[in-house]
C-alpha positions in Angstrom: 2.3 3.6 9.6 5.9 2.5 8.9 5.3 -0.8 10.6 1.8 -1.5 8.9 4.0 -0.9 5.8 6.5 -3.2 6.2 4.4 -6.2 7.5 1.9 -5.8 4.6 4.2 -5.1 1.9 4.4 -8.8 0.5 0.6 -8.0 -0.6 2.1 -6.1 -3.4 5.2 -7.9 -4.5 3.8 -10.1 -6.6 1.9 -7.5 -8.7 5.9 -5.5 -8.6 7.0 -8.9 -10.5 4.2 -9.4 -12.7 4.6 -5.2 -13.9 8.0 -5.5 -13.9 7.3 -1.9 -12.8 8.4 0.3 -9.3 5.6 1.7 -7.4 6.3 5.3 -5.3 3.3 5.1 -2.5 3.1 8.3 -0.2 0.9 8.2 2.9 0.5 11.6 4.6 -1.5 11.3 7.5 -2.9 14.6 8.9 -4.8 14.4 12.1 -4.6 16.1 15.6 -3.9 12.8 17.9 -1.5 10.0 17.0 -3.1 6.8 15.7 -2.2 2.9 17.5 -1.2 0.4 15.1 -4.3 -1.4 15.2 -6.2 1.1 13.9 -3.9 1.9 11.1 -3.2 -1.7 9.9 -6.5 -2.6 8.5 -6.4 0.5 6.2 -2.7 0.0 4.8 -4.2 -3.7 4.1 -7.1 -2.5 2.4 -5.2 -0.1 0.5 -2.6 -2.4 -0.4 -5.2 -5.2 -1.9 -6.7 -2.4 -3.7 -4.1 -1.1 -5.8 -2.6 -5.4 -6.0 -6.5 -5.8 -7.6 -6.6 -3.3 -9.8 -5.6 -3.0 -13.5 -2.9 -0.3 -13.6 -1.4 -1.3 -17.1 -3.2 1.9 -19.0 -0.4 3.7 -16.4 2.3 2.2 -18.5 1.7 3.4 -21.7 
C-alpha cells in the first residue's frame, strides 16, 4: 500500500495546489492474507482520481 501510495500520489497534487488545503488520507486494510502490489495499485488509483474529481470545497467552510 505504501508503494501504490507514493507512485500515485502526483494524481492528487494538483488538486493540494488548487485547495491550497492538506489532505490526511488513512487506509486500513483488514484482511486475513497479504495483498501483491498489483492488486492493490488499481484501487489506490481509483481512489486517488476520485477524491482529485470531486468537489470537496463545502469541506472548507
Amino acid at each position: 500500500m505504501r508503494a501504490s501510495f507514493l507512485l500515485n500520489k502526483s494524481i492528487l497534487e494538483e488538486k493540494i495546489e488548487q485547495t491550497r488545503c492538506s489532505y490526511h488520507i488513512v487506509f486500513i486494510y483488514i484482511g486475513k492474507f497479504l495483498p501483491k502490489f498489483q492488486d492493490i495499485n488499481p484501487s489506490i488509483k481509483k481512489i486517488f482520481n476520485l477524491i482529485r474529481d470531486t468537489d470537496l470545497s463545502f469541506l472548507l467552510k
